[in-house]
Structure formats: C-alpha cells, structure tokens
N, C-alpha and C positions, 0 to 999 in steps of 0.2 A: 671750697676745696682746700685752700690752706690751711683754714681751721682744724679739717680732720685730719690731716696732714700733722698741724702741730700735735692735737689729740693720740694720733697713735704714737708720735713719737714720747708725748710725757707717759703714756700707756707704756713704756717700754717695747712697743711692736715695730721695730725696726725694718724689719723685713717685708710687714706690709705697707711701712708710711713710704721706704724705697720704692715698692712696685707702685702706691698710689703716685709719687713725685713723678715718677718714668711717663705714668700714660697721662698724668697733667701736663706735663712737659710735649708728653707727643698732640695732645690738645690744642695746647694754645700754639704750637707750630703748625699744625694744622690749621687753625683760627686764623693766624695774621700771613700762611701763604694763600687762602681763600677770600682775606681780607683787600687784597693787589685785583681780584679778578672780580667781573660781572658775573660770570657764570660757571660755572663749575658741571662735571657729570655727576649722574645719578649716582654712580657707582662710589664717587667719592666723598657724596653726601653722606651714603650708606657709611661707609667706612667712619667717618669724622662721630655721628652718631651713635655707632657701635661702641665706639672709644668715650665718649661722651656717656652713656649709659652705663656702659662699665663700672666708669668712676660715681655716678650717682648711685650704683647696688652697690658698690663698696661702701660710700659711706649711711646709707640705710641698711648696713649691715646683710647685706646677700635677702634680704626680704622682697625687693622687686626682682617680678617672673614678668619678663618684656621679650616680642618676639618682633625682629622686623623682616618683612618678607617681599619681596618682588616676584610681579608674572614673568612668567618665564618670555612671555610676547614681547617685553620690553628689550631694548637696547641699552642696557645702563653705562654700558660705556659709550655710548654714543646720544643720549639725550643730555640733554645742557639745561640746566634749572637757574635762577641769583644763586648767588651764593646763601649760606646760611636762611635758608627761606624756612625748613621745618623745624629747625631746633628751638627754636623761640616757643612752638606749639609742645613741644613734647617735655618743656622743659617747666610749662606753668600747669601742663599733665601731672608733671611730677610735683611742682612744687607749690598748688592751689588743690591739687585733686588729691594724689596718692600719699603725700608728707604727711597728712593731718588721718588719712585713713587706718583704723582698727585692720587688725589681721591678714588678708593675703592683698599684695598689691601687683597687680596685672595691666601692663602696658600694652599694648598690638599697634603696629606701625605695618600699612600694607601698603605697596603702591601696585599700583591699576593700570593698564591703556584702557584708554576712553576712546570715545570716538572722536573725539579733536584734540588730544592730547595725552595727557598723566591725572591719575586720581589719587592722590596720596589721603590713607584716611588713617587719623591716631583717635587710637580710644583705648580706653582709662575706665579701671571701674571704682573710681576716688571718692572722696565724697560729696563730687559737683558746686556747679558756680553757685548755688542759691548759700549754700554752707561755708565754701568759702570767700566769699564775700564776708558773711556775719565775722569771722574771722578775724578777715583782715581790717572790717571795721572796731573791730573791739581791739586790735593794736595799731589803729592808726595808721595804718599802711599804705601808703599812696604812688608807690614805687611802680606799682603796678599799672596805676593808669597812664604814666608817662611811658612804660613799655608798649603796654597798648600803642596809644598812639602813636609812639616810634615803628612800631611794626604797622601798624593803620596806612601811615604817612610813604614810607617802605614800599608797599604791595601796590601804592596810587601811585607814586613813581615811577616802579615798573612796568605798569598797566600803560603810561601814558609814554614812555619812552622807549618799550623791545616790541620786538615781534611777538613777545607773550603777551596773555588776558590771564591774570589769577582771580580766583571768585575764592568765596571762604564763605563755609556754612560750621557753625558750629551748635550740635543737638545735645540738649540735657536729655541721659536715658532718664525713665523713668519706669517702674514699677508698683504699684497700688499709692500712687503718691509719694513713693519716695525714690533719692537719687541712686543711680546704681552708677554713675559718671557719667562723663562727657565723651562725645564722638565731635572732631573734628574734620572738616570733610575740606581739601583744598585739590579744587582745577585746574591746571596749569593748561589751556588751551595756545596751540601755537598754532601762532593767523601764517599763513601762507603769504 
C-alpha cells in the first residue's frame, strides 16, 4: 500500500495517493482497534473488508469486480467471529489467485446461515494454487508458508479455546483440466 501510495504521488496524482492515504489510514485503525478484541461482529468484518478491498482495486487499477454479500437470515450485527479471520483468505485470493491473472478479475465473498452456524465462502476465478505455486517457486517465495501456518496455528487455537469450531475447505475449480480458481469454503459452527 505505501508503495502505490509513493507511486501515485511521484505520478503527480495527488488527489488519488490522498484518498488512497485516507482509507489506508482508516485501515490500519480499523486493524489495531480489532487487534485489542477476540471477536468482533459480522458486520464489522464486512465493513473492515470493504475498505480493505477498496484499497486493493485501487491499486490493481479499478480491474477487480468483487462482491461481498450477506443472507439477509443473519444477524451481522449480532454474530461475533475472531477478529480478522477472513481477510487472510481473501487477501492471498487476491494476491496468489487474481494479481498474476490475464484479463477480468472477479472476487465473490458470501456468507451463509448454516445449520450450526455461518458459512462464509470466497471464490476467485484467479489463476489457482497449482499456478501459483509454480510462481512463487520460480521467486523463491517462502512468505507464504509461514502465513499459512500462522493462519493454520490461528484457527487451532481457536478451535481449542471459544465456543467456536472453524473447519476450512478449500476447492481448485476446475474445467476440462484447467483452473478457473479457487473456492474457499470456512464453517464457523458455534457449540452451545
């Protein structure tokens, strides 16, 4: 973010590196008042993401077409999640799936009532983990498996110390052998 940040301003675009400062700014306030809490509402995940995504179509240039949507059955202001639990997912959507993808890049973020909980599902028509892998092995990039695991380590934590159970499926679409993206599928079941 600071990057494009410095970028538009040696670009002489003032007026956009201000609006991008503004909503990084409301970002990372958002981030480290989130950062104080275990759990947070739906509603303000949504919100945090929106702002979060915003600043990613800014800087991929208005090329991501992302929709996030909630059943109208849920309570978003009243369901309680960890904090930052889907942004990690939506963010290596963007930045393993969609970054490296040719021509239109489409995100969809929906959450669900399930029958024991919330279904939040992201999917991405990027161009999948088989591809970016190869990628990230031909630069050497290893960043990524310590997020994993940070997000791995995360979810077993949580699993073992709230009243929630997260499960996490994540599916390569495919079509005649090839990737069309990735679907993310996470359960948020809360035990009684």
């Amino acid at each position: 973010s600071l990057n494009t940040i410095q970028q538009f301003i040696m670009d002489n675009q003032k007026e956009i590196a201000s609006e991008y400062l503004a909503d990084f700014s409301d970002l990372m306030r958002k981030y480290l008042d989130q950062s104080k809490q275990e759990e947070i509402s739906l509603s303000e995940e949504i919100e945090t993401l929106e702002v979060y995504l915003s600043l990613e179509n800014l800087r991929l240039n208005g090329e991501l077409k992302y929709r996030i949507s909630a059943d109208p059955k849920i309570d978003v202001h009243g369901v309680m999640i960890p904090t930052m639990l889907f942004q990690p997912f939506v963010e290596n959507s963007i930045k393993h799936g969609l970054l490296h993808k040719e021509g239109e890049k489409k995100l969809d973020i929906s959450f669900e009532k399930g029958e024991s909980g919330l279904i939040c599902t992201i999917e991405d028509n990027g161009i999948g983990r088989e591809a970016s892998q190869k990628i990230n092995q031909s630069k050497k990039i290893k960043r990524n498996a310590f997020a994993t695991t940070a997000l791995d380590e995360r979810i077993a934590l949580v699993n073992k110390n709230s009243r929630q159970n997260i499960n996490i499926e994540t599916i390569d679409l495919m079509e005649n052998d090839e990737s069309k993206g990735t679907r993310v599928v996470v359960k948020i079941n809360l035990i009684s």
